[in-house]
Biopython code that builds the backbone (N, CA, C, O; Angstrom):
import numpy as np
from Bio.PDB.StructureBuilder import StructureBuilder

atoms = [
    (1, "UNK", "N", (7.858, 24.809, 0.172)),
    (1, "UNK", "CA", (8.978, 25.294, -0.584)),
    (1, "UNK", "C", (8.653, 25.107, -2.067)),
    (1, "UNK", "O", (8.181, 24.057, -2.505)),
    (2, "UNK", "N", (8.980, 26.375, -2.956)),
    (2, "UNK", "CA", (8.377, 25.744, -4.435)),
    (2, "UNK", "C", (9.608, 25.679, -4.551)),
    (2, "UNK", "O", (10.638, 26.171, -4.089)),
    (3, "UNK", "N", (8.951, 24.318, -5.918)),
    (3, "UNK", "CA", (10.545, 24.285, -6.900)),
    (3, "UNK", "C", (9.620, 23.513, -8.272)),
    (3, "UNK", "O", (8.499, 23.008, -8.210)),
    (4, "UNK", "N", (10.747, 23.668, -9.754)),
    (4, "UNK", "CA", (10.120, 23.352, -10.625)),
    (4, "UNK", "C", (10.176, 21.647, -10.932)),
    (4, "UNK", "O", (11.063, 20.807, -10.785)),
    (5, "UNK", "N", (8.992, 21.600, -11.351)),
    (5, "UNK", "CA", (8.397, 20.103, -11.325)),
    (5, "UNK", "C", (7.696, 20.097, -12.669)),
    (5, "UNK", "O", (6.897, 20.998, -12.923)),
    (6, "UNK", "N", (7.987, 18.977, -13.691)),
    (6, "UNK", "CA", (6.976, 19.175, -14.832)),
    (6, "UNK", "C", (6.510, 17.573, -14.805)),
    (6, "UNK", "O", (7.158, 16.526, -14.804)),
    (7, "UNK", "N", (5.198, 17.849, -14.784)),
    (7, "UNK", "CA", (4.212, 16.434, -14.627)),
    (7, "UNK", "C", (3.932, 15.597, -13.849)),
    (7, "UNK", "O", (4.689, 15.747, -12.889)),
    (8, "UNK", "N", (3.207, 14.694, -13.668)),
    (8, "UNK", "CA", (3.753, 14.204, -11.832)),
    (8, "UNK", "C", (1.800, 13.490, -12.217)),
    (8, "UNK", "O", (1.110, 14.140, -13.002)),
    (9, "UNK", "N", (1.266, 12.304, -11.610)),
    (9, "UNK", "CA", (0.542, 11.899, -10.655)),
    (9, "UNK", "C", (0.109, 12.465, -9.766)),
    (9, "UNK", "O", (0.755, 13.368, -9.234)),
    (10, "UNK", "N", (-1.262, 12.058, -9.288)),
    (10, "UNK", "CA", (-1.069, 12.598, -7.801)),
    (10, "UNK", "C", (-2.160, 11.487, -6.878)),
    (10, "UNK", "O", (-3.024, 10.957, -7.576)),
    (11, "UNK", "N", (-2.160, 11.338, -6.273)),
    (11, "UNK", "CA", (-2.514, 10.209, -4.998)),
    (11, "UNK", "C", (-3.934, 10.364, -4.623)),
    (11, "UNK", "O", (-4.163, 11.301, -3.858)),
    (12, "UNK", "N", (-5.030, 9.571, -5.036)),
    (12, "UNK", "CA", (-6.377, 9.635, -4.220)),
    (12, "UNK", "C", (-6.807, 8.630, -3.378)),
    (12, "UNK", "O", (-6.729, 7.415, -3.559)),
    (13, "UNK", "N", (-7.356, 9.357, -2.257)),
    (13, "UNK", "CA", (-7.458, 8.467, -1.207)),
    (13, "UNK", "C", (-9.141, 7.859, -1.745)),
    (13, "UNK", "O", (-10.032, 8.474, -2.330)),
    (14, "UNK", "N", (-9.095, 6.582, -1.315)),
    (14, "UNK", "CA", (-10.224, 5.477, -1.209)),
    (14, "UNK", "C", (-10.520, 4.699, -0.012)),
    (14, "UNK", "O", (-9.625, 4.508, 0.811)),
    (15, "UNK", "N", (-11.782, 4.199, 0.172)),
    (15, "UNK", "CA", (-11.574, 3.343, 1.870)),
    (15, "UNK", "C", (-11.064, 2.555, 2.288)),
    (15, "UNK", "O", (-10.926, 2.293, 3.483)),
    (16, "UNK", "N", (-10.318, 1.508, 0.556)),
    (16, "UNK", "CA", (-9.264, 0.385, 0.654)),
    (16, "UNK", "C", (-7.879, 0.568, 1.487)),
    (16, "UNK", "O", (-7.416, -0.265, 2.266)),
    (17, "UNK", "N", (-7.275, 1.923, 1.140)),
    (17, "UNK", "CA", (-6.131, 2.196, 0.782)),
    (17, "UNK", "C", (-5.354, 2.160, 2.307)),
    (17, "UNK", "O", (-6.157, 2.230, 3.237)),
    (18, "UNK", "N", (-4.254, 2.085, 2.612)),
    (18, "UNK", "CA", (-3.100, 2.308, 3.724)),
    (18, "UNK", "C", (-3.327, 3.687, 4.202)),
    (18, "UNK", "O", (-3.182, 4.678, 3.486)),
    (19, "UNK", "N", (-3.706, 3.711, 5.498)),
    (19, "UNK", "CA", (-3.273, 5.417, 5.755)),
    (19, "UNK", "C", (-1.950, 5.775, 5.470)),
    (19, "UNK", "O", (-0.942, 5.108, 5.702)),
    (20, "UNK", "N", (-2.052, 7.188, 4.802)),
    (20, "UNK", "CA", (-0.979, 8.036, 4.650)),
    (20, "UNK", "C", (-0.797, 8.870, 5.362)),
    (20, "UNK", "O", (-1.407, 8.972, 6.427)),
    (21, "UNK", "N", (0.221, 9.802, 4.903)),
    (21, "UNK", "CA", (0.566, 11.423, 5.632)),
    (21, "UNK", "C", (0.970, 11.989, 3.774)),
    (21, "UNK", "O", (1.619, 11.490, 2.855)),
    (22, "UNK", "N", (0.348, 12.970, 3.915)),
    (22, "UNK", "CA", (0.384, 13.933, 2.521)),
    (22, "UNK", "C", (1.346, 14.489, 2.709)),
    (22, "UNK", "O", (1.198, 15.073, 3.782)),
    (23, "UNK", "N", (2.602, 14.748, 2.186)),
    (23, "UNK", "CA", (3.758, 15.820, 2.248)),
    (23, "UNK", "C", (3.551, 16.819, 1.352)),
    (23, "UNK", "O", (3.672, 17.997, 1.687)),
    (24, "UNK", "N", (3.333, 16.577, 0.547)),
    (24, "UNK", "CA", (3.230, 17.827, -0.560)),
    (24, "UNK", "C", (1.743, 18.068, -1.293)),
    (24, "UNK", "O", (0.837, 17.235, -1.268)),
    (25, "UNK", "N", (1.692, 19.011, -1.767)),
    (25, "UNK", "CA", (0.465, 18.986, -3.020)),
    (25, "UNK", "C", (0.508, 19.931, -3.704)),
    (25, "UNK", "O", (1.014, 20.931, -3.193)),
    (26, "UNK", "N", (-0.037, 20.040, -5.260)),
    (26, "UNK", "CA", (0.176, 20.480, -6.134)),
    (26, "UNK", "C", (-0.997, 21.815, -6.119)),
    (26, "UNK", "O", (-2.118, 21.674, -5.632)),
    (27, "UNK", "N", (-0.561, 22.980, -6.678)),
    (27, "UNK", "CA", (-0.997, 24.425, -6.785)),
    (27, "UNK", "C", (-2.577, 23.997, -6.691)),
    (27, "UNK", "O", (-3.194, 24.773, -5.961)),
    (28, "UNK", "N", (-3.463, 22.850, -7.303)),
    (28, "UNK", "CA", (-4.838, 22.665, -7.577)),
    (28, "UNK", "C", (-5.521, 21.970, -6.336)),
    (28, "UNK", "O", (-6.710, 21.689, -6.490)),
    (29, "UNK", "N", (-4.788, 21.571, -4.815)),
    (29, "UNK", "CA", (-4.875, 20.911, -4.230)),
    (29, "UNK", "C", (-4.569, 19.715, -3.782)),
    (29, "UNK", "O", (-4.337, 19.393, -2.617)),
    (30, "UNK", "N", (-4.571, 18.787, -5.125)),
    (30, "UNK", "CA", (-4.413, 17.898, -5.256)),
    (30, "UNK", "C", (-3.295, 17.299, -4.303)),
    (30, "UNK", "O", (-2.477, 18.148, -3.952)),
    (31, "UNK", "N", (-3.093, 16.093, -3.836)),
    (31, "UNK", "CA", (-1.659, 15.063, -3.328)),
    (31, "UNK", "C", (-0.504, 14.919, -4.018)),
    (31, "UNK", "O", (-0.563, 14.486, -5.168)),
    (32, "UNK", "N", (0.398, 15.164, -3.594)),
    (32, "UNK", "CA", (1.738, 15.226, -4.911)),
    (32, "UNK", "C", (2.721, 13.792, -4.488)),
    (32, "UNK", "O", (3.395, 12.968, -5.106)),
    (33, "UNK", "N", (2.376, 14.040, -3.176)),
    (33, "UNK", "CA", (3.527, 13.128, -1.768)),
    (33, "UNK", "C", (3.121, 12.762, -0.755)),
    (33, "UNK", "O", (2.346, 13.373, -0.019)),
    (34, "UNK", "N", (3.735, 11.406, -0.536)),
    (34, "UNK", "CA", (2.988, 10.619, 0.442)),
    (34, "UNK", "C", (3.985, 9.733, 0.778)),
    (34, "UNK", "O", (4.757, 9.165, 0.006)),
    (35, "UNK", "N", (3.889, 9.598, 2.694)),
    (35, "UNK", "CA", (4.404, 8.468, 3.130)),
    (35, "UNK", "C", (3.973, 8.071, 4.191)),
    (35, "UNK", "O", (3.220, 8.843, 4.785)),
    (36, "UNK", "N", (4.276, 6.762, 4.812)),
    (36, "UNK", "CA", (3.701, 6.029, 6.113)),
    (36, "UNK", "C", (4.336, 4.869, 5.700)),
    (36, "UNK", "O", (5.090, 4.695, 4.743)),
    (37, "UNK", "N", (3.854, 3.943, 6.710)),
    (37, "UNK", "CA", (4.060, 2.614, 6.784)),
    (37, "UNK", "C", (3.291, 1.648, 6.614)),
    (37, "UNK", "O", (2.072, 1.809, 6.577)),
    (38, "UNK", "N", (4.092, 0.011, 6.426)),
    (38, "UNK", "CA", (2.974, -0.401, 5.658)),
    (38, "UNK", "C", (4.032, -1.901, 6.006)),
    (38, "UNK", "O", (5.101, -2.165, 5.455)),
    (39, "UNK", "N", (3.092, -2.970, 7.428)),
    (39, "UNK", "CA", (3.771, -3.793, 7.678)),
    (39, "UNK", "C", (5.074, -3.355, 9.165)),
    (39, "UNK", "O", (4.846, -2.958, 10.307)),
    (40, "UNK", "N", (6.641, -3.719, 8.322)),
    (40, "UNK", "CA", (7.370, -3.561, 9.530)),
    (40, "UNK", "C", (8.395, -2.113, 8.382)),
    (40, "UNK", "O", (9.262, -1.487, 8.992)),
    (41, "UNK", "N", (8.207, -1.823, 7.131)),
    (41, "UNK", "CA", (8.589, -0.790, 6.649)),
    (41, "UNK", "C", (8.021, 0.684, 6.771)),
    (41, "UNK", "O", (7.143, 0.960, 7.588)),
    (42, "UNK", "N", (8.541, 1.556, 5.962)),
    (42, "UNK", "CA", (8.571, 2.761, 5.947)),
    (42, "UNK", "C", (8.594, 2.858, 3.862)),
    (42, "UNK", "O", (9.332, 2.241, 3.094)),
    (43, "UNK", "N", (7.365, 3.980, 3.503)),
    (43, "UNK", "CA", (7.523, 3.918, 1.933)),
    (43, "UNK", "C", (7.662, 5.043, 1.838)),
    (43, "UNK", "O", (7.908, 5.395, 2.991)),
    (44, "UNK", "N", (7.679, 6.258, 0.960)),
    (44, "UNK", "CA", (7.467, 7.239, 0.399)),
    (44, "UNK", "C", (7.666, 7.483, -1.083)),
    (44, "UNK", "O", (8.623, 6.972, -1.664)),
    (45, "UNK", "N", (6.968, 8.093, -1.581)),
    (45, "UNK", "CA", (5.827, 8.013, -2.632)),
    (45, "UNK", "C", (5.889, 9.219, -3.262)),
    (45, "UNK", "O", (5.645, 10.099, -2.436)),
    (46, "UNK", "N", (6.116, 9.695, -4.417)),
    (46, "UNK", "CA", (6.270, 10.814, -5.349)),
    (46, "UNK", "C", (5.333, 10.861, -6.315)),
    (46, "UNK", "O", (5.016, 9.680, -6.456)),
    (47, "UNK", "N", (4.561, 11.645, -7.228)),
    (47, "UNK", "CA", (4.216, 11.819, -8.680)),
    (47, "UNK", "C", (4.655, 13.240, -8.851)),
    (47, "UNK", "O", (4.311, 13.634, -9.965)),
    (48, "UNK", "N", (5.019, 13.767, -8.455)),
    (48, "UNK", "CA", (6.308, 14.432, -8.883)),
    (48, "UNK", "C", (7.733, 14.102, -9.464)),
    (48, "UNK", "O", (8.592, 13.414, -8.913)),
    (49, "UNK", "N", (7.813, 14.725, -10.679)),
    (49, "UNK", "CA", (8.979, 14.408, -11.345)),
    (49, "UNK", "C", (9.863, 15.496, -11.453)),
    (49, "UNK", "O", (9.738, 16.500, -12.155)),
    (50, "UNK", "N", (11.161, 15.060, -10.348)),
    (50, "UNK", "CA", (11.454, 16.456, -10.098)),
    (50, "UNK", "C", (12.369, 17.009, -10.988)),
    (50, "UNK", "O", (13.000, 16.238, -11.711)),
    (51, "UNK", "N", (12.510, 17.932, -11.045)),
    (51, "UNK", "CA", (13.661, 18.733, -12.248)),
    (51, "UNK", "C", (14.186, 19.597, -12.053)),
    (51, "UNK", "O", (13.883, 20.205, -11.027)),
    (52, "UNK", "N", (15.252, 20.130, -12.917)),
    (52, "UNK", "CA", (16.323, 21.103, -12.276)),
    (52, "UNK", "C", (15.296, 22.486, -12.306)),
    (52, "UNK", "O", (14.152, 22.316, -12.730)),
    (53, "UNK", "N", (15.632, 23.575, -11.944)),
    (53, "UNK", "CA", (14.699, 24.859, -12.418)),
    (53, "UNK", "C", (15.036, 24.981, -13.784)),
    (53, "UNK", "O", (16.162, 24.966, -14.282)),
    (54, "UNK", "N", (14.009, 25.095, -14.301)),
    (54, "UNK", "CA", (13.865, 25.714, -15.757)),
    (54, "UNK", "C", (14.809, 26.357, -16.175)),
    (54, "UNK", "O", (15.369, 25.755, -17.091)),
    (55, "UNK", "N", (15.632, 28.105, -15.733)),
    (55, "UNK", "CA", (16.645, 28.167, -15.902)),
    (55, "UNK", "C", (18.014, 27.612, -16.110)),
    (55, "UNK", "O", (18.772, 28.055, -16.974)),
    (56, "UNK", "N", (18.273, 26.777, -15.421)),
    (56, "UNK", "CA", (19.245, 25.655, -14.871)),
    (56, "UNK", "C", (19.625, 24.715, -15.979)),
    (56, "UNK", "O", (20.731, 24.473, -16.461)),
    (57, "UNK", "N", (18.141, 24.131, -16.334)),
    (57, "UNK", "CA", (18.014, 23.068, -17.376)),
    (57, "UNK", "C", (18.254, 23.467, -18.532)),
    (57, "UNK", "O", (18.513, 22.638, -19.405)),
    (58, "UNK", "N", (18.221, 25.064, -18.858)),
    (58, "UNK", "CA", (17.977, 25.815, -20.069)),
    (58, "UNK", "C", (19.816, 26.088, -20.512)),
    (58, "UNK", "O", (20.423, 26.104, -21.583)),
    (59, "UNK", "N", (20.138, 26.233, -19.363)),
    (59, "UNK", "CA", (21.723, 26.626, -19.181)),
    (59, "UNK", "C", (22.871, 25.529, -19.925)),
    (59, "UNK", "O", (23.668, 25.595, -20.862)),
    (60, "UNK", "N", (22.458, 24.526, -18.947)),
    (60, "UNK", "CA", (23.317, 22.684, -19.188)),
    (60, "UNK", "C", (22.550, 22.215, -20.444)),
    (60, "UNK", "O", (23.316, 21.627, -21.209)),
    (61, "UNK", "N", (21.778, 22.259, -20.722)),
    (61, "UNK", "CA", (21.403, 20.987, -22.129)),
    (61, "UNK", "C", (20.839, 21.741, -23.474)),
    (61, "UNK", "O", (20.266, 21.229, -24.436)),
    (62, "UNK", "N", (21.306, 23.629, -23.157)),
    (62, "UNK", "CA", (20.482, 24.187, -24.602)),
    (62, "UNK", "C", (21.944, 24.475, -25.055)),
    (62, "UNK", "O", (22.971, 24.508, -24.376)),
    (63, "UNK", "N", (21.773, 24.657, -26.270)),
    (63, "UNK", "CA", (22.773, 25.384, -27.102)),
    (63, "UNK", "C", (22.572, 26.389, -28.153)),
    (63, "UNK", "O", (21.771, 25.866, -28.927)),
    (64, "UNK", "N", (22.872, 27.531, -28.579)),
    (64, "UNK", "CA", (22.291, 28.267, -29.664)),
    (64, "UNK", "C", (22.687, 27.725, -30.789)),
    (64, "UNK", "O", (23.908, 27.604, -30.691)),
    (65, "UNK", "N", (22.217, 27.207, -32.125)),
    (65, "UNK", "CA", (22.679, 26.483, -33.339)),
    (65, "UNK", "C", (23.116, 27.846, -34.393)),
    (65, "UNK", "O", (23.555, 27.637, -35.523)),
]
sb = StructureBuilder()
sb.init_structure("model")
sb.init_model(0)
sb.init_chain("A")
sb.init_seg("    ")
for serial, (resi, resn, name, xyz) in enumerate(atoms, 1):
    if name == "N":
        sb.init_residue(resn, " ", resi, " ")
    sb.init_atom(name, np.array(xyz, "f"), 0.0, 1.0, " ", f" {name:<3s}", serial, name[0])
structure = sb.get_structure()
């Protein structure tokens, strides 16, 4: 599903690391989202910073001076 996102992290796997499950990824491939467990929890994991659509945002917080 797209939606607008400006800036964000993204998650690289190493041989240290917790297995994951990738939920999302960004237009370049890259990992955007991630979750699994870790112990007796449950985490999930963003570098996505999510935001209203561009339009939306342009609507509520612009004003013409």
């Amino acid at each position: 599903m797209p939606f607008y996102y400006h800036g964000g992290c993204c998650f690289e796997p190493n041989s240290t690391t917790v297995i994951y499950n990738p939920l999302a990824y960004y237009p370049d491939g890259s990992v955007a989202m991630i979750e699994g467990e870790l112990g007796r929890g449950y985490y999930l994991l963003s570098g996505v910073h999510f935001e209203l659509q561009a339009v939306v945002y342009w609507q509520k917080n612009c004003k013409l001076l």
